[in-house]
N, C-alpha and C positions, 0 to 999 in steps of 0.2 A: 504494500500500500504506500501511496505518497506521504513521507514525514511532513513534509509542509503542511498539508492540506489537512491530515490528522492533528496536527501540532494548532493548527487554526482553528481546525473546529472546535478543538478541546476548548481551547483561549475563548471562542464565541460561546458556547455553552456556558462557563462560567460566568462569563458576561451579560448573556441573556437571564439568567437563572438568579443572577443579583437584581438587575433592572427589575425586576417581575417584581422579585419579593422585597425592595426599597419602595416601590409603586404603590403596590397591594400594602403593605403593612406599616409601611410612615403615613399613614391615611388619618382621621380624626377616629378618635377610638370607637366614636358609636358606631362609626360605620366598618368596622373592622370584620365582623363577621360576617355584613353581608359582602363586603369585599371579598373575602378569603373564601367563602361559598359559591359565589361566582366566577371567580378564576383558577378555582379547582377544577371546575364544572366545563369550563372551555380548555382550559391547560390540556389536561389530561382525558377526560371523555371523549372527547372531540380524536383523538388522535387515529383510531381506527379507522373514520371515514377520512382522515384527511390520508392517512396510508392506503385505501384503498384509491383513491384520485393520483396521488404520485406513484404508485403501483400499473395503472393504468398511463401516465400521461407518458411518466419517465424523465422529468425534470428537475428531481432532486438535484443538482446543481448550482440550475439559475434560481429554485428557489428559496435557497438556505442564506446565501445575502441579503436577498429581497426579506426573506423572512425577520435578520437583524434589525435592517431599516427598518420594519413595522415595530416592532418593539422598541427600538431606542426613540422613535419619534411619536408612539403611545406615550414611553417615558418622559418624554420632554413637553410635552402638550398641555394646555391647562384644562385636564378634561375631570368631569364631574366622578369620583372616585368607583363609583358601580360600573359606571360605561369604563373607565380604565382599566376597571377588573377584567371585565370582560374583552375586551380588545387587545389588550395585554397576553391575555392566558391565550385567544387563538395565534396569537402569533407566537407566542412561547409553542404551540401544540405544531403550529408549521414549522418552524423551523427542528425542532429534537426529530419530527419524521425526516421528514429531509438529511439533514445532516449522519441522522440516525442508519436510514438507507443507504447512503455514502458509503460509511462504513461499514455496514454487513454486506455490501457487494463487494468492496474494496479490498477485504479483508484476507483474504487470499486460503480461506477456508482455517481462519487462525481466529481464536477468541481474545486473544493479547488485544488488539489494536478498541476491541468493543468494552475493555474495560478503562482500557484511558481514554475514550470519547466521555462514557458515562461519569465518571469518578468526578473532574472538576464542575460537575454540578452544585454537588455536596458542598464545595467552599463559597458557590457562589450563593446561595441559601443563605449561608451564614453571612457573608459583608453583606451583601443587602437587608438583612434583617439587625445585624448587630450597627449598621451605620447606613440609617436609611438617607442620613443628609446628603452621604456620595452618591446620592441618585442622579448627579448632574455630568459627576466623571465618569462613572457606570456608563453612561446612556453614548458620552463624547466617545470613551475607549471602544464601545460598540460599532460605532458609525464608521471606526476607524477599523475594525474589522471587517464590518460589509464590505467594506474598499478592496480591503486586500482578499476579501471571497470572489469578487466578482469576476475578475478573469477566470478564475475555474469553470466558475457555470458558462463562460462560450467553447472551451475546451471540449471537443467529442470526449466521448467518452467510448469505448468498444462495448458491444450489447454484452449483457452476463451471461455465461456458456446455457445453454438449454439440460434440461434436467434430463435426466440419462434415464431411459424406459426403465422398470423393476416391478419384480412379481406382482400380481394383483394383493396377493395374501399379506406380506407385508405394510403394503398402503394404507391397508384398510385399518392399521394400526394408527397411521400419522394422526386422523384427525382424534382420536383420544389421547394421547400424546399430546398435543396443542393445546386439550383440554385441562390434561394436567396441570404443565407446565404456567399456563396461565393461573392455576389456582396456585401453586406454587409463587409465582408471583408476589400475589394477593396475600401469603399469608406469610411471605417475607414481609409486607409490608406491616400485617396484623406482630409481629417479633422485633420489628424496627421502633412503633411506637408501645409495645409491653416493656420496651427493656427500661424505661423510667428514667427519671432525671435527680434521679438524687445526687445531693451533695453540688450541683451544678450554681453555683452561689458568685459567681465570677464571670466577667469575658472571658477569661482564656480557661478557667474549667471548660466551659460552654465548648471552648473551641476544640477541647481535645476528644471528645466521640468524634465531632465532623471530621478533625484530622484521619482519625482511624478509618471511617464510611470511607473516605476518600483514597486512603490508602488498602484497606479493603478492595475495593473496586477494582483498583487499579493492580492490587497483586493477583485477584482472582483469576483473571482471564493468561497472564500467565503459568498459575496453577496447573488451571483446566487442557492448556497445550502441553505443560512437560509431562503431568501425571495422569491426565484423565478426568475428565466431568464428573464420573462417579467418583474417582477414588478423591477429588479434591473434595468432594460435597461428602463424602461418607468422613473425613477427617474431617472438613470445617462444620457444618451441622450439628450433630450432637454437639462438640463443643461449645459453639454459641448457644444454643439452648440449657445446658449445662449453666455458664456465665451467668445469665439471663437470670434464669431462677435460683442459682444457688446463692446468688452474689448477694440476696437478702435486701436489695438496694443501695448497694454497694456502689460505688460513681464509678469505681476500678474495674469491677468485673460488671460493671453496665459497657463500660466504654470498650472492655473488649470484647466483649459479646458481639458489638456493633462490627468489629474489625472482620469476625468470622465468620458474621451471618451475612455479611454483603461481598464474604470471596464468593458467593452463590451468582452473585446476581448477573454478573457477563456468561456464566453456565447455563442458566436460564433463559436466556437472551441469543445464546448461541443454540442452543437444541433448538426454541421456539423457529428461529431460522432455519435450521436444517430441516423441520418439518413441513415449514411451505417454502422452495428456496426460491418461488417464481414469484412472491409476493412481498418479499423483503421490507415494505414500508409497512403493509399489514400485521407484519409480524411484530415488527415495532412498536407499532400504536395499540395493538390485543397487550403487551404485555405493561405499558404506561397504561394505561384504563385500567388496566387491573390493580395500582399503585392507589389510589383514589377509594377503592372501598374498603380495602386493605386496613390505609391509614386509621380509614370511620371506625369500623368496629376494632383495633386497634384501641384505641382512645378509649374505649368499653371496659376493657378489661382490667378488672380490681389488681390494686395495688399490691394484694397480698390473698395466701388462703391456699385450699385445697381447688376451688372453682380456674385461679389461676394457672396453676402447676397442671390441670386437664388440659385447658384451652391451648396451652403455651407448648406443650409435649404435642398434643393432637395436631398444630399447624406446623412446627418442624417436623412432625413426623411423616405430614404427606409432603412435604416439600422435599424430603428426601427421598421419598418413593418415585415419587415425579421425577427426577433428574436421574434417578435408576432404574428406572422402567422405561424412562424415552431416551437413554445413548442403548437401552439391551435393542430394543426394537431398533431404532435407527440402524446399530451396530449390525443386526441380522439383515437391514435391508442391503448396504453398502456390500455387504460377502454375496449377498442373490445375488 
C-alpha cells in the first residue's frame, strides 16, 4: 500500500474525529445530548448506505478530500449546534467509508495497514473533547489535509482483482460469518464502554486508556499478520475481559483491558472484509453501525455485581467465537 496516502489518511482521520467531537461537544451544555444523539445517529448509522453508494460508484478517492472539506467547513461555520451535529457526523460517516475503502482494497490482503488507518481516531476523540477551543486549528490542519488528498483522488486507480469462483458449500457460510463478526463488533463496543473510568481524575489519566485504544489498534493488525486472527484474538480476548472484570475498577487494569480488547478490532474489520471482498465500503460501514448500539447498551451495564460478570463474559465470549468461527470457514474456503 502507499505510505503516503496511509500516513495521510491516518493524519485526516485524527483530524476529522477531533473536528467532530470539539463541534459536537464544546456546544452549550443543554444542548449537549441532543447534539451527541444526533451525530451519532449520522456519524455512524448512516455509514452502510453511504458504503453501499461508494461500493457501487467506486470513488472513494475523490471522495475522502471532499469528505474533509465538509467537515472542516461544518466546523468553521456558525451553524445552529443540532444542524452541526448533524452535518458534521455525515461527513465524519463519508469520509471513514471512503478513506476506510482505500485501505481494505489497498491493503494488499494484510491487516497491519487497517489498524493504523483506524487507531488515530482514538486520539483525535480525545483533543477535540479534552480542548474543544482548538476547534479553529482542528478545522485549518484539516483543510490542509484535503489539499494534500486531493491529487490522489484524480490518480487511476487499477480495479481490485475479481473474487476467485469457490465451492457453493462454503459460501453459504460467509453471510453468517458477516453476521457474527458484526455482532462481534457491537459487543466490543458493549466491553469498551463496561470497562469504567475509574480513578480517571486528571487530563493525562484521561489520556492514558486512549493512549493504549490507540496503540491497541495499531499493534492488533500486526498481530493478526505475524500470528493469526484466531491465535491473536484467542491471546488478547480473554485477557481483556479478565482486566475488565477482575481489575474491580481499577484505572490500571481498566486501561489495559482497553489495550487488549481493541488488538481485536483491525481482526474484525479484516475477516468482515474477507467475507464480502467485492463490497469493501459495505463492509466498513456494517461494522461502524454496529459501534453505535454497542456503545448504548454498553452505558447499561452496572458498575458492579454478578449481572455484570454475565453480560461482560457472555459479549467476549461471542466475540471470540466470531473471529474463530469466521478465519475456520474462511480458512476452509481459501484451501476449496
Amino acid at each position: 500500500m502507499d505510505k503516503r496516502l496511509l500516513t495521510c489518511n491516518g493524519l485526516a482521520h485524527l483530524l476529522v474525529d477531533g473536528v467532530c467531537a470539539a463541534a459536537v461537544l464544546g456546544g452549550p451544555p443543554e444542548e449537549l445530548l441532543r447534539a451527541v444523539l444526533i451525530y451519532n445517529s449520522f456519524a455512524f448509522s448512516t455509514q452502510c448506505l453511504v458504503g453501499l453508494v461508494t461500493d457501487r460508484t467506486g470513488h472513494c478517492l475523490r471522495i475522502t478530500p471532499f469528505a474533509c472539506l465538509w467537515v472542516a467547513l461544518a466546523g468553521l461555520l456558525p451553524l445552529p449546534w443540532a444542524v452541526r451535529a448533524a452535518i458534521i457526523g455525515l461527513g465524519n460517516s463519508l469520509f471513514h467509508v471512503s478513506a476506510g475503502t482505500v485501505t481494505l482494497e489497498d491493503a494488499g490482503g494484510k491487516a497491519a495497514p487497517l489498524g493504523l488507518f483506524v487507531a488515530p481516531g482514538a486520539l483525535g476523540v480525545f483533543l477535540g473533547k479534552a480542548f474543544p477551543q482548538a476547534r479553529l486549528i482542528l478545522c485549518l490542519l484539516l483543510l490542509a489535509c484535503a489539499v494534500l488528498l486531493f491529487p490522489a483522488g484524480r490518480r487511476e486507480r487499477p480495479a481490485p482483482a475479481p473474487r476467485s469462483a469457490a465451492p457453493a458449500a462454503p459460501d453459504k457460510a460467509l453471510p453468517l460469518c458477516a453476521v457474527l463478526l458484526t455482532l462481534a463488533v457491537a459487543v466490543r463496543a458493549v466491553g469498551g464502554a463496561a470497562s469504567g473510568s475509574a480513578g480517571r481524575q486528571s487530563l493525562w489519566m484521561a489520556a492514558v486508556p486512549v493512549l493504549l485504544v490507540f496503540l491497541g489498534k495499531s499493534a492488533g493488525g500486526f498481530a493478526c499478520d505475524r500470528l493469526g486472527s484466531g491465535r491473536t484474538a484467542l491471546a488478547s480476548v480473554p485477557l481483556a475481559a479478565a482486566l475488565i472484570l477482575l481489575g474491580g475498577g481499577s484505572f490500571a487494569a481498566g486501561a489495559a483491558g482497553q489495550f487488549f480488547l481493541n488488538l481485536s478490532m483491525p481482526i474484525t474489520l479484516f475477516l468482515l472484509y474477507r467475507c464480502m471482498p467485492d463490497s469493501p465500503g459495505f463492509a466498513f460501514g456494517l461494522a461502524a453501525s454496529a459501534l453505535w448500539p454497542g456503545a448504548l447498551f454498553g452505558g447499561r451495564i452496572p458498575a458492579s455485581g454478578a449481572s455484570r460478570v454475565i453480560l461482560v463474559v457472555l459479549c467476549f465470549g461471542l466475540a471470540l467465537f466470531a473471529v474463530l468461527f469466521a478465519e475456520r470457514r474462511l480458512s476452509h474456503e481459501k484451501e476449496s
